[in-house]
C-alpha positions as CSV (number, residue, x, y, z in Angstrom):
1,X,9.0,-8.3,-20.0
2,X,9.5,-9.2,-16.4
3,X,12.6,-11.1,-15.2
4,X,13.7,-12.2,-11.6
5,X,16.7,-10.6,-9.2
6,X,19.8,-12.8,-8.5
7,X,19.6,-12.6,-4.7
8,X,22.9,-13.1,-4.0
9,X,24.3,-13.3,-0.2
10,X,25.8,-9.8,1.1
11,X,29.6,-9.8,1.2
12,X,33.0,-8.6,1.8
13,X,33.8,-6.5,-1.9
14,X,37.7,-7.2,-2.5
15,X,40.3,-4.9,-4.1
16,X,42.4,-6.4,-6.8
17,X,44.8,-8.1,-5.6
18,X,47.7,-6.2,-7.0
19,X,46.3,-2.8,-5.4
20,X,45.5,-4.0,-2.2
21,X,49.1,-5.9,-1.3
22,X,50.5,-2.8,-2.5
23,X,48.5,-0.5,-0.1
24,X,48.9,-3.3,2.6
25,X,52.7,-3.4,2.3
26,X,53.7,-1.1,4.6
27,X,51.4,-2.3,7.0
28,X,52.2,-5.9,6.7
29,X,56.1,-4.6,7.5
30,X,55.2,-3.5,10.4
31,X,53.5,-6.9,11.8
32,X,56.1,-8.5,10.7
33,X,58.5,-6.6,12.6
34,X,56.1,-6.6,15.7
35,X,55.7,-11.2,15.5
36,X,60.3,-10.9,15.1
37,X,59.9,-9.3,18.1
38,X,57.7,-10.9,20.0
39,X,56.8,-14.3,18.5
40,X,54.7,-15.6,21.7
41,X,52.5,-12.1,21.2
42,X,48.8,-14.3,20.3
43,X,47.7,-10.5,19.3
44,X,50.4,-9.9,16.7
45,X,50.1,-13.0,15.2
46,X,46.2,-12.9,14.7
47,X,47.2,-9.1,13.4
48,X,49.8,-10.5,10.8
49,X,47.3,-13.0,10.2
50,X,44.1,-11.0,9.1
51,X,47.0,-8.7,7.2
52,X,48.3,-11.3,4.9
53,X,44.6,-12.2,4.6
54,X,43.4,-8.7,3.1
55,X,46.5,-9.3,1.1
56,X,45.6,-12.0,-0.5
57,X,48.8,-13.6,0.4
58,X,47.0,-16.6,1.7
59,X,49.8,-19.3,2.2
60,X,51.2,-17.0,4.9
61,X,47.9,-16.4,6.4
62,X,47.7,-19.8,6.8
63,X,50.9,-20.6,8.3
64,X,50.8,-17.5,10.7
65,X,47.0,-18.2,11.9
66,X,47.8,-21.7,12.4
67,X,50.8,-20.6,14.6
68,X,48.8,-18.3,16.2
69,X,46.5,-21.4,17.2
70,X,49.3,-23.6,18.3
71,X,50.5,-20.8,20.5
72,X,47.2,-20.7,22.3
73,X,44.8,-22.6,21.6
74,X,42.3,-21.2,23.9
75,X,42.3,-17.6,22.0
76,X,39.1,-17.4,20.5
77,X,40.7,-14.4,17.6
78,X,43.4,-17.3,16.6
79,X,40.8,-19.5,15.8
80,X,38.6,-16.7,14.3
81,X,41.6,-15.6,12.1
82,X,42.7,-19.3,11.1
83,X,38.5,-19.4,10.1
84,X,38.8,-17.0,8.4
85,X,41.5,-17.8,6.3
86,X,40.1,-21.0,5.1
87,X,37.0,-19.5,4.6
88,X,39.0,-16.9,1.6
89,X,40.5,-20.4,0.4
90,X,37.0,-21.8,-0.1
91,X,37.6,-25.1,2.6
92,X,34.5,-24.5,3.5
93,X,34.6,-28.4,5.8
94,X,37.5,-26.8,7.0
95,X,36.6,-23.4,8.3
96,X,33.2,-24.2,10.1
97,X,35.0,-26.6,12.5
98,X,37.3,-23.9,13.3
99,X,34.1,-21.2,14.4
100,X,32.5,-24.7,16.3
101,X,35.7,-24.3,18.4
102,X,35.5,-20.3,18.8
103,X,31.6,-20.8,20.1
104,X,32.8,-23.9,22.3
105,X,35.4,-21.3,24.1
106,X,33.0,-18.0,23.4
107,X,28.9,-19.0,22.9
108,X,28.6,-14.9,22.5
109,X,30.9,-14.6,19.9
110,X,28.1,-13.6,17.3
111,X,30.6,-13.2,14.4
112,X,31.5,-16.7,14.2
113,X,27.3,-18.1,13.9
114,X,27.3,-15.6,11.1
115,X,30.2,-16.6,9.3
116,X,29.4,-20.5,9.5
117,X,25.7,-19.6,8.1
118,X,27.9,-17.7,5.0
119,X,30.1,-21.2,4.6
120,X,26.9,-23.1,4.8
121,X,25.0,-21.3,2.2
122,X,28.0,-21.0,-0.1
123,X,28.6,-25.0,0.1
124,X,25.3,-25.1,-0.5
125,X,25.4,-22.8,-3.6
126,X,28.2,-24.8,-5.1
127,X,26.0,-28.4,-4.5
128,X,23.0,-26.0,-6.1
129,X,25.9,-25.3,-9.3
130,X,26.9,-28.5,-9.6
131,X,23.0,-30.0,-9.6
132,X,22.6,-27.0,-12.3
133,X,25.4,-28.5,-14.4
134,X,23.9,-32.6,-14.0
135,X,20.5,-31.2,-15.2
136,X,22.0,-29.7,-18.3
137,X,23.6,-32.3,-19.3
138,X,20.1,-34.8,-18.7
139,X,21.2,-36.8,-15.5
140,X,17.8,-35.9,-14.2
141,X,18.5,-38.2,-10.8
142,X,21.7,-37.4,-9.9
143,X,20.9,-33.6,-10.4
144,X,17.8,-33.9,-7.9
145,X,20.3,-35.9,-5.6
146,X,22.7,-33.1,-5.3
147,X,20.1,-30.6,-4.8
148,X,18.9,-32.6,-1.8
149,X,22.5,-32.2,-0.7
150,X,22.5,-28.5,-0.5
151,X,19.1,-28.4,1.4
152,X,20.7,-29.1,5.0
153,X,23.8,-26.7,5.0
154,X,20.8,-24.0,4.0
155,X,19.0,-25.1,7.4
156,X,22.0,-24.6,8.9
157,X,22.7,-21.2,7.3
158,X,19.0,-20.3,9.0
159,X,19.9,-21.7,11.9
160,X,23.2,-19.7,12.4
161,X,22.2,-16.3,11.2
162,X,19.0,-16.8,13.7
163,X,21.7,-17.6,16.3
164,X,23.6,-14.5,15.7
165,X,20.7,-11.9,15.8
166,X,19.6,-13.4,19.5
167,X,22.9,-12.0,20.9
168,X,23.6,-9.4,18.0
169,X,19.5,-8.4,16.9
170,X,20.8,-5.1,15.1
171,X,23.4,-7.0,13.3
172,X,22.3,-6.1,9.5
173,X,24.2,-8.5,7.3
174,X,22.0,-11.5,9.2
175,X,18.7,-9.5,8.7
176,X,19.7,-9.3,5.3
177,X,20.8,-13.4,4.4
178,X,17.6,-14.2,6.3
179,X,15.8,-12.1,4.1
180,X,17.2,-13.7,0.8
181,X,16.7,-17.5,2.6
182,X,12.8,-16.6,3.4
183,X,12.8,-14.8,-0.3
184,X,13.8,-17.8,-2.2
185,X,11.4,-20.4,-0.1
186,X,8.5,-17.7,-1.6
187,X,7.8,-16.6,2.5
188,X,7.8,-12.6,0.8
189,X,5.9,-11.4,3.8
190,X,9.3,-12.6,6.3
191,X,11.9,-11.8,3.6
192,X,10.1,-8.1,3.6
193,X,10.6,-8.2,7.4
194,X,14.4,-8.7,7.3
195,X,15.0,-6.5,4.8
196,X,13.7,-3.5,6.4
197,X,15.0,-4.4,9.4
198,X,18.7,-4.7,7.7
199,X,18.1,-0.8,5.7
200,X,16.9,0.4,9.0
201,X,20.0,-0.7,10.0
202,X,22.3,0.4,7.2
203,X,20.6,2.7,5.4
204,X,23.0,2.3,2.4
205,X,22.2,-1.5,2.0
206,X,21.9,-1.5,-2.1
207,X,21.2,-5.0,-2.1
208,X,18.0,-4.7,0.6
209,X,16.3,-2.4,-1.3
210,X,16.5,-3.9,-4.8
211,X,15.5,-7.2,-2.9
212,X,12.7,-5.3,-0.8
213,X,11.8,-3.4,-4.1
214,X,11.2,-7.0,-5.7
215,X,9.0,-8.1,-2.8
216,X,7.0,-5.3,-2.6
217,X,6.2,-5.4,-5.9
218,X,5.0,-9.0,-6.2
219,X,2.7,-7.6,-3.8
220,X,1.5,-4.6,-6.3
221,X,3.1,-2.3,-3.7
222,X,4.7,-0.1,-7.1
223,X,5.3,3.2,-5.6
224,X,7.1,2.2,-2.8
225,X,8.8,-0.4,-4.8
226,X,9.6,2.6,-7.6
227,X,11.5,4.6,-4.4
228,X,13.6,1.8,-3.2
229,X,15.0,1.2,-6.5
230,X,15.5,5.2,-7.0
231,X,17.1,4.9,-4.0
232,X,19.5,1.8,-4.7
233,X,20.3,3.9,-7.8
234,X,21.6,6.7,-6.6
235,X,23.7,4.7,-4.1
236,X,25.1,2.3,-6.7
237,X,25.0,4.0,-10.2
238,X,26.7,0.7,-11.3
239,X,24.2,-1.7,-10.6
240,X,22.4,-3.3,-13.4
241,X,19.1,-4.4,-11.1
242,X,17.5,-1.3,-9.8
243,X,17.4,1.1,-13.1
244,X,16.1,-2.5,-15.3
245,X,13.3,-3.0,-12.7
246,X,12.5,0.5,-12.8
247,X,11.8,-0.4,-16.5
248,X,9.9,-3.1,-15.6
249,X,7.6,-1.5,-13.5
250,X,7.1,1.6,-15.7
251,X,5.9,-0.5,-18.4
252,X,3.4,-2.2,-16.3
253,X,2.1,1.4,-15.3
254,X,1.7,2.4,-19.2
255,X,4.7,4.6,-19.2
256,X,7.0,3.4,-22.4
257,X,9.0,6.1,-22.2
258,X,10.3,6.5,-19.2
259,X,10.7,2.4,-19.3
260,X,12.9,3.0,-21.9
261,X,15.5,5.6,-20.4
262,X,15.4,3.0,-17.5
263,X,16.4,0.1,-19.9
264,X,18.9,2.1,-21.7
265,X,20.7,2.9,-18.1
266,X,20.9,-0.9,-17.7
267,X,22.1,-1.7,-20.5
268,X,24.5,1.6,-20.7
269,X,26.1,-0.4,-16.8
270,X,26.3,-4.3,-18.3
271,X,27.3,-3.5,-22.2
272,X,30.7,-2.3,-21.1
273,X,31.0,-6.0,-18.6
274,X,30.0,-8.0,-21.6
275,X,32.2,-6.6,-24.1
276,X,35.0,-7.0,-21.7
277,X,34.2,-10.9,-21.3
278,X,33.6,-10.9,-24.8
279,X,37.1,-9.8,-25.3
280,X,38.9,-12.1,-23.2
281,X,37.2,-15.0,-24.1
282,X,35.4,-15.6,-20.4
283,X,32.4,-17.6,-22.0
284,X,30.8,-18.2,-18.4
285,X,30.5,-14.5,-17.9
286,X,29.6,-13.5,-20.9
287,X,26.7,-16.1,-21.3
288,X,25.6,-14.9,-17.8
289,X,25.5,-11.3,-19.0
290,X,24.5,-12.0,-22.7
291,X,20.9,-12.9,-20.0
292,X,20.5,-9.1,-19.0
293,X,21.6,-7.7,-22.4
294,X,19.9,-9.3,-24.9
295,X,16.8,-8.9,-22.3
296,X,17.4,-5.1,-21.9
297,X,17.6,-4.9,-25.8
298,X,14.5,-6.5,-26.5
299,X,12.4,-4.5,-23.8
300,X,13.6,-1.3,-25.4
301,X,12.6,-2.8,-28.9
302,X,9.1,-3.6,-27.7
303,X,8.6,-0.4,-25.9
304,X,9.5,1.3,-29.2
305,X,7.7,-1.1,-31.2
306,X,4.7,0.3,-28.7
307,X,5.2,3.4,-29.7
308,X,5.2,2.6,-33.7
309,X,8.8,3.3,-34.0
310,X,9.7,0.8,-35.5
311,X,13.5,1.9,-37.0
312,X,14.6,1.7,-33.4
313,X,12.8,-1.4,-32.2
314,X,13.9,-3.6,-35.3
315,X,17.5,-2.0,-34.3
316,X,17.2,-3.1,-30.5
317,X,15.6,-6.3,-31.5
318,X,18.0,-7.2,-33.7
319,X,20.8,-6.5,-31.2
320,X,18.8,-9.2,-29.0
321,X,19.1,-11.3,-31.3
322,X,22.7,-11.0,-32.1
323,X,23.8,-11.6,-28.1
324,X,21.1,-13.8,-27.8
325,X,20.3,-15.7,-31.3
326,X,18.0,-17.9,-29.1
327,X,15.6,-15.4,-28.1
328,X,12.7,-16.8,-29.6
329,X,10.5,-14.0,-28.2
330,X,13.0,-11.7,-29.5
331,X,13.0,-13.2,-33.5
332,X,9.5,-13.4,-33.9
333,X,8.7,-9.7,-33.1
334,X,11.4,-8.8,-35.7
335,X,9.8,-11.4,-38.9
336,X,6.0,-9.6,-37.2
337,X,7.5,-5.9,-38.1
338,X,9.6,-7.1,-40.9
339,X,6.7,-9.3,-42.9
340,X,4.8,-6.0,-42.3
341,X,7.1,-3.8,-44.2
342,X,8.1,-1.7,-41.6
């Protein structure tokens, strides 16, 4: 009844869209105004720039930060912003030249080894999706090929976030990325290390202490795993990780019970998510959430099944089933109680 985090790499969280260009407008008015009336101003433009940006009008952030550039092309911010900009297009080949140029004019400039070690990993997750994709559909070799593609621009990722704490060491968000890199290589004891160091940082880093929670308890560390995920809780009643690993741990210390309120929480944050995906028709969401559903209904059918209540766990189980109709696990609990007339 044990399942794995997604470690995924801390980021910017965006608005919609709609709401945040609305918000923005005023703003973006105002640069506007400021660029008519002084269109040689490297400042405004870079302003404008990150504007449109946060926007989401990315055509214009394009076209302004490229002006910004051709204006002077010594600012390290123009440079920075047109980085920037192609980094929220996903040109990943095209944004890290533009930070090599911002460290070639500023080597201190920690925010630009940071952001090439996010392009890096996120080229590298996309070479890691694509492998995923090969291997399901059986072409084994070119799969394994694609994987070894992704393995570099991971180094680099290393490389750069390393390169950012020498001249930034209380920078959190590399502390954290460091952590997840040593987490997924299995090097728990240096993942540990950059966590706390990023939630001594920031305090209110959710994602630390789920990650620092999982750690810790690999290493039968429970009770201090059991108060970081309390605590990621309470900071972010909408995430699905820290009340469904509290279940998991309860149930390993022999306490059903509260397992299950913990179970019931997870599945009270992703049910709503799924249903929506359902609804639409997003079949790669909802497969990825059908995962965590049909895994928080079956742990709650066990645990009740535990507890020889067996109304509720055939109910649960059955629900697993029903998101899930491959859950094997899942289908041969419900025949065990069902053959036994319960």
């Amino acid at each position: 009844m044990t399942r794995s985090l997604s470690l995924a790499l801390v980021g910017v969280l965006a608005l919609s869209a709609a709401a945040l260009a609305q918000d923005l407008d005023p703003q973006v008015r105002r640069a506007e105004a400021a660029v008519k009336e002084n269109p040689g101003d490297v400042d405004a433009l870079c302003g404008l720039a990150s504007l449109y940006r946060r926007a989401g009008r990315l055509d214009d952030a394009l076209k302004t930060s490229q002006r910004a550039v051709a204006t002077d092309e010594e600012s390290v911010q123009a440079h920075h912003q047109l980085a920037l900009t192609y980094k929220a297009r996903g040109e990943c080949d095209k944004c890290i030249p533009e930070w090599e140029k911002v460290l070639a004019l500023d080597p201190t400039f920690y925010k630009a080894h940071y952001n090439i070690g996010v392009a890096h990993h996120d080229w590298a997750q996309q070479l890691l999706d694509e492998a995923e994709k090969l291997r399901a559909g059986r072409r084994r070799r070119q799969a394994a090929e694609k994987a070894g593609e992704a393995r570099p621009h991971i180094q680099k990722a290393r490389e750069s976030w390393l390169a950012a704490l020498k001249i930034k060491p209380d920078h959190a968000p590399s502390n954290y990325n460091l952590g997840v890199v040593m987490h997924h290589e299995g090097k728990h004891d240096e993942a540990i290390g950059y966590y706390r160091r990023a939630i001594e940082l920031n305090p209110k880093h959710v994602k630390a202490c789920v990650n620092l929670g999982l750690c810790l308890a690999r290493r039968n560390e429970a009770v201090e795993a059991v108060k970081l995920w309390e605590r990621a809780g309470r900071l972010s009643p909408g995430l699905f990780e820290p009340p469904y690993n509290l279940g998991v741990i309860y149930a390993q210390m022999g306490r059903p019970k509260d397992a299950i309120v913990q179970w019931e929480n997870a599945r009270d944050v992703i049910k709503p998510q799924f249903d929506a995906a359902e609804k639409k028709k997003i079949e790669p969401l909802r497969t990825q959430l059908a995962a965590d559903l049909a895994n928080c209904y079956y742990n709650i059918g066990v645990a009740f099944e535990m507890q020889k209540d067996f109304k509720r766990a055939q109910a649960n189980l059955k629900d697993a089933v029903r998101i899930n109709p491959d859950m094997d696990e899942a289908w041969q609990m419900l025949r065990s109680i069902q053959r036994r007339g319960r």
